[in-house]
Every structure is written in structure tokens, then in C-alpha cells.
TORDOBA-301866 format. One record per atom (N, C-alpha, C): residue number from 1; y, z, x; residue in three letters. Coordinates in Angstrom, 3 decimals, padded with zeros to 6 digits. Atoms other than C-alpha are relative to their C-alpha. Example, Ala and Ser with C-alpha at 12.3 -4.5 7.8 and 13.67 -1.06 7.14 Angstrom:
    k        yy        zz        xx    r
    1  -001.190   000.000   000.890  ALA
    1  -004.500   007.800   012.300  ALA
    1   001.200   000.000   000.900  ALA
    2  -001.190  -000.060  -000.820  SER
    2  -001.060   007.140   013.670  SER
    2   001.090   000.730  -000.770  SER
//
This chain:
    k        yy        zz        xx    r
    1  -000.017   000.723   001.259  UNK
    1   086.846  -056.766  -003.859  UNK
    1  -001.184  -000.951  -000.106  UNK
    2   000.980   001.339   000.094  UNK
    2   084.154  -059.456  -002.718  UNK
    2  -001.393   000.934  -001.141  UNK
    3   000.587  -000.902   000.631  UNK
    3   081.981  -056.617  -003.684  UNK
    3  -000.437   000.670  -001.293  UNK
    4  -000.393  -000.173   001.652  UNK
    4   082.967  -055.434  -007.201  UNK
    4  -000.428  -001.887  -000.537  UNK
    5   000.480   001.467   000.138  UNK
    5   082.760  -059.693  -007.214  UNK
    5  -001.407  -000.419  -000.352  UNK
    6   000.708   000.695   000.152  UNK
    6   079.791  -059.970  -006.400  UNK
    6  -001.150   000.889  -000.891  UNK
    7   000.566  -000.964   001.007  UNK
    7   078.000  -056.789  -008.397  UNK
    7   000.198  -000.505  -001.370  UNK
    8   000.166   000.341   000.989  UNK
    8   079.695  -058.181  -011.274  UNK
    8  -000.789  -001.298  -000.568  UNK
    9   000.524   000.818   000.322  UNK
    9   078.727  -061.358  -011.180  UNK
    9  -001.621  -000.474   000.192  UNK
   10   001.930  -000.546   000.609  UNK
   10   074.554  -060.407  -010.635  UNK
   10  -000.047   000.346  -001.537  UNK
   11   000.265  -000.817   001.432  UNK
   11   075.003  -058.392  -013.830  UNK
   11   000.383  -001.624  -001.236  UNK
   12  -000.909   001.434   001.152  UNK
   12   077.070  -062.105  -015.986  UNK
   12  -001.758  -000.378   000.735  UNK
   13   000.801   001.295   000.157  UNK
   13   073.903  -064.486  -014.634  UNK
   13  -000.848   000.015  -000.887  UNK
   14   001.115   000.055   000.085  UNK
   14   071.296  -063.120  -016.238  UNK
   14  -000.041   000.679  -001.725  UNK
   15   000.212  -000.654   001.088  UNK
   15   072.323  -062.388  -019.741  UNK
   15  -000.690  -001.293  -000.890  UNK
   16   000.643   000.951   001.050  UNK
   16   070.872  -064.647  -022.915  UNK
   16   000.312   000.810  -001.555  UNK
   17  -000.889  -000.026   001.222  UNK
   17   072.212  -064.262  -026.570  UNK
   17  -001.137  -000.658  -000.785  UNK
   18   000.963   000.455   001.338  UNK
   18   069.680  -064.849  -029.708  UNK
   18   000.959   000.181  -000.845  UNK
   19  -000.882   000.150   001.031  UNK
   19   071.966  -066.372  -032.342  UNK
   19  -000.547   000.036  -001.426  UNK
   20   000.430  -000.049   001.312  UNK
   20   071.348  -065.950  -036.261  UNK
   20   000.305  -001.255  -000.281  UNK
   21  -000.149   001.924   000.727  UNK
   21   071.245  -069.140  -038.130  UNK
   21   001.601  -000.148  -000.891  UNK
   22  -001.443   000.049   000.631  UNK
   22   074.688  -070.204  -040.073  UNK
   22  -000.187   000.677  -001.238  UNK
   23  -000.074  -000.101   001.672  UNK
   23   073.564  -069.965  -043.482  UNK
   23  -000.526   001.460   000.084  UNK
   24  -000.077  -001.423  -000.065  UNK
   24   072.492  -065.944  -042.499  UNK
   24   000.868   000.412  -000.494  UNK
   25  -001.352  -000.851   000.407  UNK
   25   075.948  -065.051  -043.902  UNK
   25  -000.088   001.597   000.162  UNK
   26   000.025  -001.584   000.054  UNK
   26   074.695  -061.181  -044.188  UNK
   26  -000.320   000.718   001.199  UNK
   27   001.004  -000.864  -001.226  UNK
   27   073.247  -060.746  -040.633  UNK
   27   001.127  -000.686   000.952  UNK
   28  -000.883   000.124  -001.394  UNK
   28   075.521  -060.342  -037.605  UNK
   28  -000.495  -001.580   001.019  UNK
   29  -000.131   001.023  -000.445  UNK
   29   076.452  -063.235  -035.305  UNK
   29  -001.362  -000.013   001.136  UNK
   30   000.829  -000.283  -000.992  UNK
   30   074.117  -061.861  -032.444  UNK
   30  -001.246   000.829  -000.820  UNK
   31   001.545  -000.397   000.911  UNK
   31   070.589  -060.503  -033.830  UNK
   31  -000.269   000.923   001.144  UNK
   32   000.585  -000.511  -001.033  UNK
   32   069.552  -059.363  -030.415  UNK
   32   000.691  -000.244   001.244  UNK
   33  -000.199   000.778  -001.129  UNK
   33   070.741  -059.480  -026.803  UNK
   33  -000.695   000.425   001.006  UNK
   34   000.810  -000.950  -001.153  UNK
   34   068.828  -058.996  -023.737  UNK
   34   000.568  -000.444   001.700  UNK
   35  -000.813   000.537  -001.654  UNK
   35   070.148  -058.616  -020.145  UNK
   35  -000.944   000.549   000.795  UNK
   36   000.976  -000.197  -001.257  UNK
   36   068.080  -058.471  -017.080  UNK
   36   000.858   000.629   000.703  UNK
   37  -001.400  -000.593  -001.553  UNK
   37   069.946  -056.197  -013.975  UNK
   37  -001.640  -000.126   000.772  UNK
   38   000.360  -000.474  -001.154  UNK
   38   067.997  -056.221  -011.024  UNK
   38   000.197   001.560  -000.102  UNK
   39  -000.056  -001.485  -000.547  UNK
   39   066.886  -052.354  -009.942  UNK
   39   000.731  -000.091   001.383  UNK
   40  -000.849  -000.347  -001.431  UNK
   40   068.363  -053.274  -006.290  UNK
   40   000.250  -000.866   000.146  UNK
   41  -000.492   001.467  -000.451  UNK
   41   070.354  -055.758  -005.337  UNK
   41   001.029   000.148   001.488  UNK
   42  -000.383   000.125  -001.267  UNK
   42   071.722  -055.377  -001.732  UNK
   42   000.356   001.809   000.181  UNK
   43   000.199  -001.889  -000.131  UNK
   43   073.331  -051.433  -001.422  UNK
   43   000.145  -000.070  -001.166  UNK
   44  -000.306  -000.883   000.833  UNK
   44   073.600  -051.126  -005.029  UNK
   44  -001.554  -000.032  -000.811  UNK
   45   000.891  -000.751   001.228  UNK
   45   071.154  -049.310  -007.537  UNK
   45   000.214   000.093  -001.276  UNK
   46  -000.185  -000.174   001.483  UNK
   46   070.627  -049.751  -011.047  UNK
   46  -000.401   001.700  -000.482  UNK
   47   000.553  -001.443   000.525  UNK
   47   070.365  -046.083  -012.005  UNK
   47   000.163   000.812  -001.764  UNK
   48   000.009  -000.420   001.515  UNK
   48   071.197  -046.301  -015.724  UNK
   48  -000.217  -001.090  -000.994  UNK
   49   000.309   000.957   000.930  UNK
   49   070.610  -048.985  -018.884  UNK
   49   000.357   000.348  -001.215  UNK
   50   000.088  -000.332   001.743  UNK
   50   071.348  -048.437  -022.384  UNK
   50   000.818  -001.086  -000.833  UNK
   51  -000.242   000.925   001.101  UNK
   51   071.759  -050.664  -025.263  UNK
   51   000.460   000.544  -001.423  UNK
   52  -000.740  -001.289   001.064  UNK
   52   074.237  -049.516  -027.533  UNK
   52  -000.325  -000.800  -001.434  UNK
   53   000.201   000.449   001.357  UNK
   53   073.066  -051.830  -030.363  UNK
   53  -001.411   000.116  -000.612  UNK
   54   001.400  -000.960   000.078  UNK
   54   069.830  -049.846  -030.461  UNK
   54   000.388   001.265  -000.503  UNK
   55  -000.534  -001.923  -000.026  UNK
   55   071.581  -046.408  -030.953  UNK
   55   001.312  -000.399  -001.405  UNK
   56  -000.880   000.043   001.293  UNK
   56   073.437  -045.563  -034.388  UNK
   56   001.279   001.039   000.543  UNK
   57  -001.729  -000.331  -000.475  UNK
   57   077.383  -044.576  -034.191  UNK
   57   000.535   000.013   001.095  UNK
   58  -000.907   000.504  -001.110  UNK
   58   078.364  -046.325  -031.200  UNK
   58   001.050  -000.936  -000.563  UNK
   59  -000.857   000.504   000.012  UNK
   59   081.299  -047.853  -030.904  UNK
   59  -000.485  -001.704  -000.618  UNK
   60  -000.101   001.856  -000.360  UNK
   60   080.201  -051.459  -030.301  UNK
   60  -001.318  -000.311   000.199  UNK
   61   001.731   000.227  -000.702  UNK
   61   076.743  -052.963  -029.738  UNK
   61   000.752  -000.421   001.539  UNK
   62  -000.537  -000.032  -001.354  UNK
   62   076.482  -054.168  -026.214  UNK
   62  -001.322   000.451   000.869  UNK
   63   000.990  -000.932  -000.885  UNK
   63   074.785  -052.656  -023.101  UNK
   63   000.665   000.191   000.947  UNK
   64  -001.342  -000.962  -001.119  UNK
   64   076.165  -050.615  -020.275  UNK
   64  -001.300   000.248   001.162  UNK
   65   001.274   000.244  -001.568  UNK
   65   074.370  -050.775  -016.776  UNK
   65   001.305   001.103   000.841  UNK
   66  -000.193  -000.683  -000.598  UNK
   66   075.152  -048.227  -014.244  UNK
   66  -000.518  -000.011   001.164  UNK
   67   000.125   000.184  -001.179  UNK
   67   075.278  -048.817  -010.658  UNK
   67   000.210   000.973   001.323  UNK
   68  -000.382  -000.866  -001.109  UNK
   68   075.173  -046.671  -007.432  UNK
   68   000.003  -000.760   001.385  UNK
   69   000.339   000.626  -000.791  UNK
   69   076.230  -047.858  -004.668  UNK
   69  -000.243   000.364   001.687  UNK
   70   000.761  -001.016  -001.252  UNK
   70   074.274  -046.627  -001.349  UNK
   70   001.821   000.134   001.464  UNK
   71  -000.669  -000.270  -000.971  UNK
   71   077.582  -047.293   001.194  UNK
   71   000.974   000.548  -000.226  UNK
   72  -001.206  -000.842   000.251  UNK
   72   080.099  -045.310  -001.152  UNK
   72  -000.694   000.774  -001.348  UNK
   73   000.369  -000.555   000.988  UNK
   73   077.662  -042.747  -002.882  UNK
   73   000.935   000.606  -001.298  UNK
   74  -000.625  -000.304   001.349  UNK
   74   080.620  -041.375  -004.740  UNK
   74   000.776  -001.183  -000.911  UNK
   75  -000.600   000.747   000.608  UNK
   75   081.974  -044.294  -005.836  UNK
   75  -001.161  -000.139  -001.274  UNK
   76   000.682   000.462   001.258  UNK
   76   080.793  -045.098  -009.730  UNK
   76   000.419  -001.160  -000.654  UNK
   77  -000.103   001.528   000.573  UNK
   77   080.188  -048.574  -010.956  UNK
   77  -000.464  -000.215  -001.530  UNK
   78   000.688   000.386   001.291  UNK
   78   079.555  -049.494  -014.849  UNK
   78   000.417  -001.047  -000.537  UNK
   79   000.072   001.128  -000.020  UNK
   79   079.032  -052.593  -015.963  UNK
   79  -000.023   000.020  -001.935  UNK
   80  -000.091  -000.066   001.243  UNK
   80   079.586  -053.014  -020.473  UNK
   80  -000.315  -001.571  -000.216  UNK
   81  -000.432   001.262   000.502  UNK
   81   078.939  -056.436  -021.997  UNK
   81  -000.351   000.117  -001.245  UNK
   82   000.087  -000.453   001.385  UNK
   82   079.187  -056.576  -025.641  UNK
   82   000.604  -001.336  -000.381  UNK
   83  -001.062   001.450   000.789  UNK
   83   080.183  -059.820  -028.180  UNK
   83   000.446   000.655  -000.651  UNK
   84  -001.325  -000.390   001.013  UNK
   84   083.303  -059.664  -029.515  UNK
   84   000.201  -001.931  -000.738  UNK
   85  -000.393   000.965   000.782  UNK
   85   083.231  -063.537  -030.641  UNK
   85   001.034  -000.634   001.177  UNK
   86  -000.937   001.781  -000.507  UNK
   86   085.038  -067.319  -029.445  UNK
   86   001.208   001.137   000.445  UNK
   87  -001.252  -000.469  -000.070  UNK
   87   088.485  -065.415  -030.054  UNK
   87   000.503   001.223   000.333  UNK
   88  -000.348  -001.007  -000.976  UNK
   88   088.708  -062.556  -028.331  UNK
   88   001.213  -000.216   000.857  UNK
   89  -000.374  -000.035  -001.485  UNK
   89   091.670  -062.061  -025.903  UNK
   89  -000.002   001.062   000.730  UNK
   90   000.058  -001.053  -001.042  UNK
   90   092.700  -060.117  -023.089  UNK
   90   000.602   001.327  -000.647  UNK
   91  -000.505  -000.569   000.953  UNK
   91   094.967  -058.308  -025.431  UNK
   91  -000.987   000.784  -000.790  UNK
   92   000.932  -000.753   000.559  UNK
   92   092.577  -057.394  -027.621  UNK
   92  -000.976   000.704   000.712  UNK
   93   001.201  -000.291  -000.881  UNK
   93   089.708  -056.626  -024.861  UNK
   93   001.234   001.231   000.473  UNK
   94  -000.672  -000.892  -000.409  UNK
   94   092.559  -054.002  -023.522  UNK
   94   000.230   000.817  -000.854  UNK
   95   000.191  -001.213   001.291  UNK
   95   093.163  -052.100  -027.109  UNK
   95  -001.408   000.811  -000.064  UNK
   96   001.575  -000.095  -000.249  UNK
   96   089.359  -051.993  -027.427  UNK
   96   000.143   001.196   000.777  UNK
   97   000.296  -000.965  -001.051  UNK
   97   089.374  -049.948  -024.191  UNK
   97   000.636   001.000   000.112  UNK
   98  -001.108  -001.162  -000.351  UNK
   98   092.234  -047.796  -024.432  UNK
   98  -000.632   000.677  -001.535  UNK
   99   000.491  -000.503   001.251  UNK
   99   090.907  -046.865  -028.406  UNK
   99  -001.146   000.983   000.850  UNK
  100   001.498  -000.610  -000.536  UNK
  100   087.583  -046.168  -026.325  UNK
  100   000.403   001.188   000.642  UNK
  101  -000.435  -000.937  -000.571  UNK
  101   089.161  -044.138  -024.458  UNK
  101   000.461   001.547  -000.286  UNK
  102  -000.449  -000.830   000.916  UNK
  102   091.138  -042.313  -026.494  UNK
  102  -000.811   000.748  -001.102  UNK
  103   001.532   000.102   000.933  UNK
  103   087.802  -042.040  -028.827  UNK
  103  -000.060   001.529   000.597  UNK
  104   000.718  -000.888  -000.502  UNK
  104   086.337  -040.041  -025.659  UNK
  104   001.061   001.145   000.337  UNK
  105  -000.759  -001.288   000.170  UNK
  105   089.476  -037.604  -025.068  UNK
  105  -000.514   000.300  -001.187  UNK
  106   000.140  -001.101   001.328  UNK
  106   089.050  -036.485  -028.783  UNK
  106  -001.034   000.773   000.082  UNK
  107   001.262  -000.863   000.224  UNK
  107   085.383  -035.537  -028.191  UNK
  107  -000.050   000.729   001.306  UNK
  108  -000.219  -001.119  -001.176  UNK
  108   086.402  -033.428  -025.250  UNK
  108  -000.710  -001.186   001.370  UNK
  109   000.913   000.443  -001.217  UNK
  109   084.794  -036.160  -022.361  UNK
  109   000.663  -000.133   000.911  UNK
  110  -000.283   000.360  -000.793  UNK
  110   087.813  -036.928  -020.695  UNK
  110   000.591   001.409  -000.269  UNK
  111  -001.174  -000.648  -000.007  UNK
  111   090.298  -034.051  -020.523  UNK
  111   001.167  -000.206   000.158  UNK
  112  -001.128  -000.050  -000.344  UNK
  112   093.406  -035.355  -018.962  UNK
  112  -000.260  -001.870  -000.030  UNK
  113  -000.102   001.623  -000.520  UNK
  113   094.295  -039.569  -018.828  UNK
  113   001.570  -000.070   000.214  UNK
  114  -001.012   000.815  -000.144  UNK
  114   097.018  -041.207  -017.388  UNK
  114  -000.216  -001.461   000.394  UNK
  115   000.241   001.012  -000.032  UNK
  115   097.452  -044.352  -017.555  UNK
  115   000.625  -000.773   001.198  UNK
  116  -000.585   001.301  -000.843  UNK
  116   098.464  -047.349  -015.439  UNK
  116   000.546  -000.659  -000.538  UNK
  117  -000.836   001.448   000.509  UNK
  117   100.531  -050.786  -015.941  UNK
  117  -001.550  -000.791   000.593  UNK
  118   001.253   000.976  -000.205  UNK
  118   097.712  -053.202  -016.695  UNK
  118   000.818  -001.266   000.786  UNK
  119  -000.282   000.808  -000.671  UNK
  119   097.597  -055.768  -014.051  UNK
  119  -001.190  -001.510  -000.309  UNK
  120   001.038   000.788  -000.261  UNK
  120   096.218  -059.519  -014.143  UNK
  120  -000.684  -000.149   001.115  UNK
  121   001.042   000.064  -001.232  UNK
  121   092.985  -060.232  -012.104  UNK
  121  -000.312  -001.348  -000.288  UNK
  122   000.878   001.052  -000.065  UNK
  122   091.318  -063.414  -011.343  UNK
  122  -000.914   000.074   000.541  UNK
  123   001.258  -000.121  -000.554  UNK
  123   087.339  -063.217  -010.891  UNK
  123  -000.445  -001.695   000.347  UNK
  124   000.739   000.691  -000.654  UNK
  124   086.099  -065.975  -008.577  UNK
  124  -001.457  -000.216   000.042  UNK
  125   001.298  -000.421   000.073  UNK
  125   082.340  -066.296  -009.371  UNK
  125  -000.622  -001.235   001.083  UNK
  126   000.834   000.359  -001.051  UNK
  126   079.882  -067.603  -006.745  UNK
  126  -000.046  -002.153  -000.682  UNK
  127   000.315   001.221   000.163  UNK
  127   079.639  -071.072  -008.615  UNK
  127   001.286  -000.798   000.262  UNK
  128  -001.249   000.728  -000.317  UNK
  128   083.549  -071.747  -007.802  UNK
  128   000.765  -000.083  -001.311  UNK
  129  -000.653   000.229   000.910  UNK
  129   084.484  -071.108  -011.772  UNK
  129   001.232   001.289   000.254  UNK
  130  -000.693  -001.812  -000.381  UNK
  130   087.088  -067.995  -012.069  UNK
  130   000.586  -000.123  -001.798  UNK
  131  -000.004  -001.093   000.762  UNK
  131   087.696  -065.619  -014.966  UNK
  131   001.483   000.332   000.225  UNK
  132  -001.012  -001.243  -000.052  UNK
  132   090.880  -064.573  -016.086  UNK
  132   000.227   001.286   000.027  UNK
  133   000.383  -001.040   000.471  UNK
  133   090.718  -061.177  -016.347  UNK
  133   001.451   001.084   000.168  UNK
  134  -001.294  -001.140   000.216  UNK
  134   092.884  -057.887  -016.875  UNK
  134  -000.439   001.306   000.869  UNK
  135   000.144  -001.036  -000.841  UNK
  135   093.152  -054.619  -014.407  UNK
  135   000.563   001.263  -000.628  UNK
  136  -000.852  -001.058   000.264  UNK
  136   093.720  -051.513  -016.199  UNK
  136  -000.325   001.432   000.640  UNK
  137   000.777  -001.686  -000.426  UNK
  137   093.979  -047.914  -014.134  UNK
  137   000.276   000.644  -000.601  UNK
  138   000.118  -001.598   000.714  UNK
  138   093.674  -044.647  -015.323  UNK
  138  -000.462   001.068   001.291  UNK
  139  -000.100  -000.907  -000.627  UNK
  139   093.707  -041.488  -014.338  UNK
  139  -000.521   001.285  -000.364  UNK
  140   000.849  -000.828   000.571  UNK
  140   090.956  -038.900  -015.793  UNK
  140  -000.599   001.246   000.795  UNK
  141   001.325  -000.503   000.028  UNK
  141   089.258  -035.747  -015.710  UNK
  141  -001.039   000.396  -000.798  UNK
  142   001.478  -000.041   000.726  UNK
  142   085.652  -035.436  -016.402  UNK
  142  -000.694   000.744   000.930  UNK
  143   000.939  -001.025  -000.538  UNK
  143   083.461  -032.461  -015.919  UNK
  143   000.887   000.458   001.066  UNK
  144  -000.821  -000.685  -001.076  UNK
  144   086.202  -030.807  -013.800  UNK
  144   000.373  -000.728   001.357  UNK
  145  -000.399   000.624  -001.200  UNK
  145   086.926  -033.405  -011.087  UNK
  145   000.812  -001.284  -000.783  UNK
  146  -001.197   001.151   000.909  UNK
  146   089.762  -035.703  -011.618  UNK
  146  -000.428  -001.208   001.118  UNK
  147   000.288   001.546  -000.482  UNK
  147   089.138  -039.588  -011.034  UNK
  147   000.814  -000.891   000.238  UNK
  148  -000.492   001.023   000.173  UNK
  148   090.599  -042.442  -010.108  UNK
  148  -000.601  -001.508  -000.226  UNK
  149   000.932   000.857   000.560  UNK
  149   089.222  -045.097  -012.673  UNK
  149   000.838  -001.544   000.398  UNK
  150  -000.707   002.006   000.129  UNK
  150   090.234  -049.533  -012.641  UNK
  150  -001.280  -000.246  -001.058  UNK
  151   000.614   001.058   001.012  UNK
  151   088.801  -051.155  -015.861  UNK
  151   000.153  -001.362   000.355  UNK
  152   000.462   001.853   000.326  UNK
  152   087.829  -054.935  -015.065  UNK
  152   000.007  -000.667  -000.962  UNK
  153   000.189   000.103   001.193  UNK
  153   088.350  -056.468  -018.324  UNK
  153  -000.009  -001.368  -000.301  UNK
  154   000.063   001.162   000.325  UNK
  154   087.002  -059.969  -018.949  UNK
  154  -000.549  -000.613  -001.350  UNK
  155   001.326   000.421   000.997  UNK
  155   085.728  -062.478  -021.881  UNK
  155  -000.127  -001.243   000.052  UNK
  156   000.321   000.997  -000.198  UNK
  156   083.925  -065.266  -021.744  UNK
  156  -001.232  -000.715  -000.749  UNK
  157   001.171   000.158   001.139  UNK
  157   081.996  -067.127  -024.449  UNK
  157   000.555   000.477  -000.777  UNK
  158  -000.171  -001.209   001.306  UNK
  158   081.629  -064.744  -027.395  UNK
  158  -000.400   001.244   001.023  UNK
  159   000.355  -001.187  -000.251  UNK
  159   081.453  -062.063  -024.911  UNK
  159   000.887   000.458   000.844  UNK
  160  -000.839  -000.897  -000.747  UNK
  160   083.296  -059.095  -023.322  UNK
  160  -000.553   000.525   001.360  UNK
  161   000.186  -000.332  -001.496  UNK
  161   083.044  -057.878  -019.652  UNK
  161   000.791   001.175   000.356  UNK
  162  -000.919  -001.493  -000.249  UNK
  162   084.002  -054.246  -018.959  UNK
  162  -000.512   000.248   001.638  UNK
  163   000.598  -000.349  -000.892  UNK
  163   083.452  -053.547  -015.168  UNK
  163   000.746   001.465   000.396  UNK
  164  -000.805  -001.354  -000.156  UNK
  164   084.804  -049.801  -014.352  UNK
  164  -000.652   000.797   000.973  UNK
  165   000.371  -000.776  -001.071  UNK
  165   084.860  -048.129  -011.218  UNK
  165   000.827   000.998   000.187  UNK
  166   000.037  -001.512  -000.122  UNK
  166   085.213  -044.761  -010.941  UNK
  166  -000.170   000.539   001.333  UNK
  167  -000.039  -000.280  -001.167  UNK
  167   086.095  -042.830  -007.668  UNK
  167   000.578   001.520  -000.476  UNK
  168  -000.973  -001.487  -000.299  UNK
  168   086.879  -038.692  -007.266  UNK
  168   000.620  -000.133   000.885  UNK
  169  -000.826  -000.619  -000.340  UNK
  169   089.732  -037.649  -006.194  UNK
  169   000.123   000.783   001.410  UNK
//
């Protein structure tokens, strides 16, 4: 767990948020966001990036980082942060994900899900603050190998925290 800990919390230090002015009324709360990942940060590897508020008919703006990590090559790490706004809860940050989900069965990505009983988490971050957060598993296949996924699901600020690790079967 220190692990997932401490991966996530490299990916939270280094984000920054460009806000629109008040009186903007017509232009979204966030204008721009930009997140730094480290390419290597102890065994893990940044091996993916994308900024979904660059790309037309995504779900959500945001950006999604993709991690490998060298001492459990099959294990899969992805990292989402996206504003959802002050009032966000955990509640909501858990619909969100299960919609998402449900999204990607329809377009054939997952084939099979089962779900889990979402569990609370508490993230401990290196400065001594901690993160409520929510644990939801699942149970997917994708591309013919069935997974065993855990959604991380935090928010903090105006922003959401998806951490999801992915393991075959």
C-alpha cells in the first residue's frame, strides 16, 4: 500500500490549475490544466499521458497518466485527475466511475464486470495530511484476460483522484 501511496502522491504534487476570471460566466471554471509526472520515479515508469480536455467526446476533461511498474511488470497503474468542483463527494466520485464504466462495457472494452462492496480508504500523504477516500473493486475482462481491478477514488480541492490498479488473473 505504501507504494500505491506513494505513486499516487508524486502524481497530486505537481499539478497547477489556471482559473477563469468570475465575471467569464461563459467559459468553464478551469481554462487549462497542466500536470507534470516524472518519466521515472523509483521502479515505476510513466509510459502513457493524455489529456482528455484536448480530445473531443470524452467523458470528462482531466488527464490520465499511466504507470509501469518495473517489480510487478503485470501489474497496471493509472492515475485520472479531472475537476469536478468545491462539492464533489465520494458519492458522487463513485457514480462517475461506475457510469464510466458502464460507458466502456457498451462500447465492447470491458466484456464481463463484477463488481465489489465499495470500501472506505484513508490516503496518508508524505506531508502527514490524509485523504478520505473510497475503494471500489471490480472484476473485468479486457482483450481476453480477466482482471482484478481496485479504483482509488479521492477529491480534493475542485478536483477528483482516480488511482486504478489493474492486475491479470
Amino acid at each position: 500500500m505504501r507504494r500505491i501511496a506513494a505513486g499516487f502522491a508524486l502524481a497530486c504534487l505537481s499539478i497547477v490549475a489556471v482559473q477563469a476570471r468570475e465575471k467569464a460566466k461563459d467559459r468553464s471554471p478551469i481554462e487549462d490544466t497542466y500536470i507534470i509526472a516524472p518519466r521515472q520515479s523509483a521502479e515505476y515508469t510513466l509510459t502513457r499521458s493524455v489529456n482528455y480536455a484536448q480530445q473531443e467526446g470524452t467523458l470528462m476533461d482531466g488527464v490520465g497518466l499511466t504507470f509501469r511498474d518495473a517489480l510487478s511488470p503485470a501489474l497496471n497503474t493509472d492515475i485520472f485527475i479531472y475537476p469536478v468542483g468545491g462539492d464533489a463527494t465520494l458519492d458522487s466520485l463513485e457514480a462517475t466511475f461506475r457510469a464510466s464504466v458502464k460507458y466502456a462495457e457498451e462500447k465492447g472494452i470491458y466484456t464481463i464486470t463484477q463488481w465489489g462492496d465499495a470500501q472506505p480508504y484513508q490516503l496518508r500523504r508524505p506531508d502527514g495530511s490524509q485523504w478520505q477516500g473510497r475503494i471500489v473493486p471490480l472484476r473485468m475482462k479486457l482483450k481476453d484476460v480477466e482482471r482484478e481491478s481496485r479504483a482509488y477514488l479521492f477529491h480534493h480541492g475542485i478536483y477528483a483522484y482516480k488511482v486504478r490498479i489493474d492486475l491479470p488473473l
